[in-house]
N, C-alpha and C positions, 0 to 999 in steps of 0.2 A: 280780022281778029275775032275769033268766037266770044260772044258775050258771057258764056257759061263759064267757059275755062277765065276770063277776067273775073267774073265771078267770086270762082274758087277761089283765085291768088287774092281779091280784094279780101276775103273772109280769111284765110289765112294770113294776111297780113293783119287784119283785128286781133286775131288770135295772140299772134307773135305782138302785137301792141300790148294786149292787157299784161300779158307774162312780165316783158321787157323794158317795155319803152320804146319812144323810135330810135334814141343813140344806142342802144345795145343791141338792137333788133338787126341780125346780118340776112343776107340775103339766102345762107345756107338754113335759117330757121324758118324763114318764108316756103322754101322748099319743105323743108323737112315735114313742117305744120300740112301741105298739101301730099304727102308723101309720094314724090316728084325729085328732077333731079334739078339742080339749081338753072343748068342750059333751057330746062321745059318753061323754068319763069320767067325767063329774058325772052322768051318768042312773047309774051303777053305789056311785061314792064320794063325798062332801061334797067331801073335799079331800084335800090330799099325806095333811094327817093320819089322817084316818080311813085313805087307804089304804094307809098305813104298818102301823096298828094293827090292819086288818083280815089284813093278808100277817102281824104276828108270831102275830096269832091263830090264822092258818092253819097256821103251824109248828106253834106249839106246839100245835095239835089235833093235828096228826097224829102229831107223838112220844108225847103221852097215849094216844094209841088205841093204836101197839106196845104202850106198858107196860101197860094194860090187856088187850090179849090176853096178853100175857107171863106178866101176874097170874093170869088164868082158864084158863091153857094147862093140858091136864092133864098135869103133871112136877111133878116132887119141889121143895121147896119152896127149894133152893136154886137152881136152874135159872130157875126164876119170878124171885127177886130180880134174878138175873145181869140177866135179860131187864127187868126195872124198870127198872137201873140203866143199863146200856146206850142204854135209850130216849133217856136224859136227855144220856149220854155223845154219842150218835150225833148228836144235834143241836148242842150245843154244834160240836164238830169240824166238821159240816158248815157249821156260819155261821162258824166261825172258818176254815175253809178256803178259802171261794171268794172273799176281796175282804177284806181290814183292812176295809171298810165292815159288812161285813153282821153280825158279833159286834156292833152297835148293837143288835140286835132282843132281844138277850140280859142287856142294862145294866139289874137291878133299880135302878137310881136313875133312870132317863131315865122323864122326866113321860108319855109315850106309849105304852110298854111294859113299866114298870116293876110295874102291877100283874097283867097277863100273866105276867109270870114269875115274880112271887112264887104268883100261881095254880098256876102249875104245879109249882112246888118242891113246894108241901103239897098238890095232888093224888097226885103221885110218894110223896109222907111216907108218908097215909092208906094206900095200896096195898103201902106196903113195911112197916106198922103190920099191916095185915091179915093179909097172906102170914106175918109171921113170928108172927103170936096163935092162928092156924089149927092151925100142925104144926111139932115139930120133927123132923129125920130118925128114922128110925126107932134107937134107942138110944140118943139122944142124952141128958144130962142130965137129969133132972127137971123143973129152971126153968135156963132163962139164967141167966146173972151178972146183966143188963140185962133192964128191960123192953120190950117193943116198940117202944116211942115210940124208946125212947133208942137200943135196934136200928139203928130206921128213920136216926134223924141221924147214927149213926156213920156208915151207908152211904153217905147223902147225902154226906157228908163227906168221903169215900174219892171219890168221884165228883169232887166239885170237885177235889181235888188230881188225882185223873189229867185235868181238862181241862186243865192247863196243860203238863203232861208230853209231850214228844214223845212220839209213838206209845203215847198213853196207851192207846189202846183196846185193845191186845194185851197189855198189865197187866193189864188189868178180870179174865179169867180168874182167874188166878195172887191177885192183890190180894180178891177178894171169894172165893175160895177158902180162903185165908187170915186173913178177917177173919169167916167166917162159922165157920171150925172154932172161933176163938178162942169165939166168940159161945155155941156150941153145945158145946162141950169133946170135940170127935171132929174126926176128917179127914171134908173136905167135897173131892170134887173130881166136878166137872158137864162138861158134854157140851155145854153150852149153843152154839146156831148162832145168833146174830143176824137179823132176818130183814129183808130187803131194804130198803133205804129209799127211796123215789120218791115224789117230788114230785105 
């Protein structure tokens, strides 16, 4: 299967998402959006749905891979969460930004994506479990108040509430700066730069 021509159909199927929706979205506008004949889409996808599920797939790979460099990035272990957390942050905003349609790819309840993003919640968990079992800043407490796990779902947690927050994303600094001093019983303040996100 050429990765280019998946490609294309994945981008057209974004396309036909923001217009439509994924229940309106037929498999002739999938085409159409590629200017192709509908037989050219089936050599790449079964159907709307798999090409629905293969595009939330392809999102949410690629916010994983941020936060896994984020995780491995060599900085201080708060700079690393930021960059977790962000990953998670920076997608959400982005499907909720471009079409009331395209925040669909994000509905853990919808039959098609739903276990896509519950994957990805507890791959983000595992990584923000890791980052903080590793190190804490240098002077910091002995032991957290929390254990990691429990670390990881405050943060998680902070995350979901700024996706609904206007201009959540220029909180995330200040909000996990503040929730990681609490975590760690010292001032925590990061430098953290997000790093580009492209499709």
């Amino acid at each position: 299967m050429g990765t280019d021509r998946l490609t294309e159909v994945l981008d057209a199927t974004y396309d036909c998402l923001t217009r439509y929706g994924v229940r309106r979205t037929t498999m002739d506008d999938i085409a159409s959006a590629m200017g192709v004949s509908r037989s050219a889409v089936y050599q790449y996808v079964r159907g709307k749905d798999d090409a629905f599920r293969r595009l939330a797939e392809h999102l949410h790979t690629q916010a994983l891979g941020r936060a896994r460099r984020a995780a491995a990035a060599d900085a201080p272990p708060a700079e690393r969460i930021h960059g977790i957390l962000a990953a998670k942050l920076d997608l959400v905003r982005q499907l909720a930004g471009d079409s009331p349609h395209t925040a669909e790819l994000l509905d853990e309840k919808a039959r098609l994506f739903g276990g896509i993003c519950h994957g990805f919640t507890a791959d983000l968990r595992h990584l923000l479990i890791a980052t903080f079992g590793e190190a804490a800043p240098d002077g910091a407490a002995p032991g957290m108040a929390v254990e990691s796990a429990e670390a990881a779902d405050i943060c998680l947690a902070l995350v979901i509430g700024l996706e609904s927050v206007p201009h959540g994303e220029r909180l995330l600094g200040p909000a996990a700066d503040a929730l990681l001093a609490g975590l760690w019983g010292q001032a925590v303040t990061t430098h953290f730069r997000p790093e580009t996100t492209t499709s």
